[in-house]
C-alpha positions in Angstrom: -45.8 227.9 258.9 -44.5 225.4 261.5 -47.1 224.5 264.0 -46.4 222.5 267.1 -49.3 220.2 267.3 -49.8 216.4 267.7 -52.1 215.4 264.6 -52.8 212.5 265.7 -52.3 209.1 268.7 -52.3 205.4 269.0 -52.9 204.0 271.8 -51.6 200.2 272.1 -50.5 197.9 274.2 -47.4 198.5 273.7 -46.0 195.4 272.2 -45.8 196.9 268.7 -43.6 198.7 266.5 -43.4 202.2 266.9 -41.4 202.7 263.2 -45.2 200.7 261.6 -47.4 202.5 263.8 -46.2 205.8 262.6 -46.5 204.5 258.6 -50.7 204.4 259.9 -50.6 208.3 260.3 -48.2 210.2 257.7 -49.8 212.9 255.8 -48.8 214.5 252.6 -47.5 217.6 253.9 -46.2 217.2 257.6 -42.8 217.3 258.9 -41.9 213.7 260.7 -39.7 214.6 263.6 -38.5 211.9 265.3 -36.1 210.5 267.6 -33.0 207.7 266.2 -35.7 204.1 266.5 -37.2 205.9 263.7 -34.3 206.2 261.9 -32.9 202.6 261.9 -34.5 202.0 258.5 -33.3 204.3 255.6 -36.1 203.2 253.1 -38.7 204.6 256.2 -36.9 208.1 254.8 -38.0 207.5 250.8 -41.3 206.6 252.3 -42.1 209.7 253.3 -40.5 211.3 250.6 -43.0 209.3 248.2 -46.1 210.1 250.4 -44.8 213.9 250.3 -44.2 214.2 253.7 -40.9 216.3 254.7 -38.9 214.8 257.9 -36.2 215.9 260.1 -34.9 212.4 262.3 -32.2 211.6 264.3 -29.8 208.3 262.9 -27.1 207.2 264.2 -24.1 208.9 265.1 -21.9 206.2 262.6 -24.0 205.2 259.7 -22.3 203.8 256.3 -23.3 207.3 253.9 -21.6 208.5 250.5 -20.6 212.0 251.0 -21.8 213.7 247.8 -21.2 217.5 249.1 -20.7 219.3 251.9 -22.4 222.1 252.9 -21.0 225.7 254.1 -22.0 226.9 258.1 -23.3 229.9 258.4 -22.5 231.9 261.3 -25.3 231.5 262.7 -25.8 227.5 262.3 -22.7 227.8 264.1 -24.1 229.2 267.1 -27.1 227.0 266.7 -24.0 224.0 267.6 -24.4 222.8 263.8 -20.4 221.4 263.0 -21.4 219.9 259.9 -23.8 219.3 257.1 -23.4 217.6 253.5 -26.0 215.8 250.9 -25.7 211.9 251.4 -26.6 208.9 250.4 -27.3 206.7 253.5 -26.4 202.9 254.1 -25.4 200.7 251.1 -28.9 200.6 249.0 -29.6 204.4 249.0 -32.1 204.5 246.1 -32.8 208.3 244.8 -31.7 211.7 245.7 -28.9 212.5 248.3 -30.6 213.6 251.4 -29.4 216.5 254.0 -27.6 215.7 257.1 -26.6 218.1 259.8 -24.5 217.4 262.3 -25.6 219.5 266.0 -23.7 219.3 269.1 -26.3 219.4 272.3 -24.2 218.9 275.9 -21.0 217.6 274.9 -23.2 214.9 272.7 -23.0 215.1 268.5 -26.8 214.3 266.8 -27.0 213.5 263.3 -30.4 214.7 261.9 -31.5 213.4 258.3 -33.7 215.5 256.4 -35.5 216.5 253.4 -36.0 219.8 253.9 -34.2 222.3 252.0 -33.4 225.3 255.0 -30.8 226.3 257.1 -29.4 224.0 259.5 -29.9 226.2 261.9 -33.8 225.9 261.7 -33.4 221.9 261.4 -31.2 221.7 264.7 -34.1 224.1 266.3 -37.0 222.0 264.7 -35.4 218.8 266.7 -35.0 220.6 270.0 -38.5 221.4 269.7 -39.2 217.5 269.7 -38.1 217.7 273.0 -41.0 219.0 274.6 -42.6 215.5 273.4 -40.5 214.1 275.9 -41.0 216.4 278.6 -44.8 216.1 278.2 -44.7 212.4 278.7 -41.7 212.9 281.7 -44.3 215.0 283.4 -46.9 212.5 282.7 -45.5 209.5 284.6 -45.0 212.1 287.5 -48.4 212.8 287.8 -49.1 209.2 287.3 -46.9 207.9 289.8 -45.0 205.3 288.4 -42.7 204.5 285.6 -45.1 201.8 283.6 -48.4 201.6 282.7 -50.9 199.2 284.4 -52.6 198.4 282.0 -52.1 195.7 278.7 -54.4 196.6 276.5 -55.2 199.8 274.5 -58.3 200.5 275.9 -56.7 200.4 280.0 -54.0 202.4 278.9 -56.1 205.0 277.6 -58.4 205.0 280.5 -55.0 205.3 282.4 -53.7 208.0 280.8 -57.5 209.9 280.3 -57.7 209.5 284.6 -53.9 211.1 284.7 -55.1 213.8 282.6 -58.5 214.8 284.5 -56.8 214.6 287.8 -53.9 217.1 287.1 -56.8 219.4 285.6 -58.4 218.5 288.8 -55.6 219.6 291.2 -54.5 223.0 288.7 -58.3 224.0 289.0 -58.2 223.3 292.9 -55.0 224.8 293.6 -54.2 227.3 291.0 -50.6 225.6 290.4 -49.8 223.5 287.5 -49.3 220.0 288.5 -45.0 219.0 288.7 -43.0 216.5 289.0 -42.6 215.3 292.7 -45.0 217.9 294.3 -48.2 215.3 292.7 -46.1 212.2 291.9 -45.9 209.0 294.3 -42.9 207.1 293.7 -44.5 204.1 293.4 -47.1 202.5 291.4 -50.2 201.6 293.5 
């Protein structure tokens, strides 16, 4: 059963790499889904594989990949805008078994999502939309923060930063009813 739940955070101060600060949390038996920084490294994939953990991330849209089969669409991966999938063998030093990738059209834009897991590509192009709301989360955050960057350079600000952001938009929904927004909480600039 897929749940949609952070496991876990770091909080830095953001002068490290995001790719090693994810190694710290992977867990046999979670799904990795990620966005294309993650997928600049191809090993990072037989990583997980070895620590059992399944993944669905993004790579890039031109990567160097050995076509061993292509995969049928389904009708309905077709109307979930997957145009392709195949087993590969990604970059030039692909050690191990072929991987999955599918091929999703989102707006006019073609995603290529390596992964592991052995189910429709309809499911995989829905479990990457779903990684979405990650994004819209943190969108919404800076709104209620008010600015673009945080203040603070070290982990301990930032989470004090991003702890006050939280109590305050509890603060206003308890006060007002409403659910916090973009632009109806936000300043536009940092103070």
């Amino acid at each position: 059963m897929l749940h949609q739940t952070a496991c876990d955070a770091l909080i830095t101060a953001g002068n490290c790499c995001e790719r090693k600060a994810l190694r710290q949390f992977v867990k046999k038996g979670e799904i990795i889904v990620a966005d294309r920084d993650y997928g600049l490294e191809y090993g990072f994939l037989s990583e997980l594989k070895q620590i059992g953990a399944s993944h669905v991330i993004r790579i890039r849209n031109n990567p160097r990949m050995e076509i061993v089969e292509e995969l049928a669409l389904s009708e309905a991966d077709k109307a979930a805008g997957v145009t392709w999938q195949a087993k590969v063998k990604l970059g030039n030093q692909w050690q191990g078994e072929p991987i999955g990738v599918v091929r999703v059209e989102v707006d006019g834009k073609a995603l290529l999502l390596a992964t592991d897991l052995e189910i429709e590509a309809e499911l995989i192009a829905l479990i990457y939309r779903y990684r979405w709301q990650i994004e819209l989360f943190f969108n919404w955050l800076k709104s209620i923060l008010g600015c673009r960057h945080l203040l603070a350079e070290s982990p301990e600000g930032v989470a004090i930063q991003i702890y006050s952001a939280l109590i305050a938009a509890l603060m206003l929904q308890a006060f007002t009813g409403k659910r916090p927004a973009s632009g109806r909480w936000s300043s536009s600039k940092c103070i």
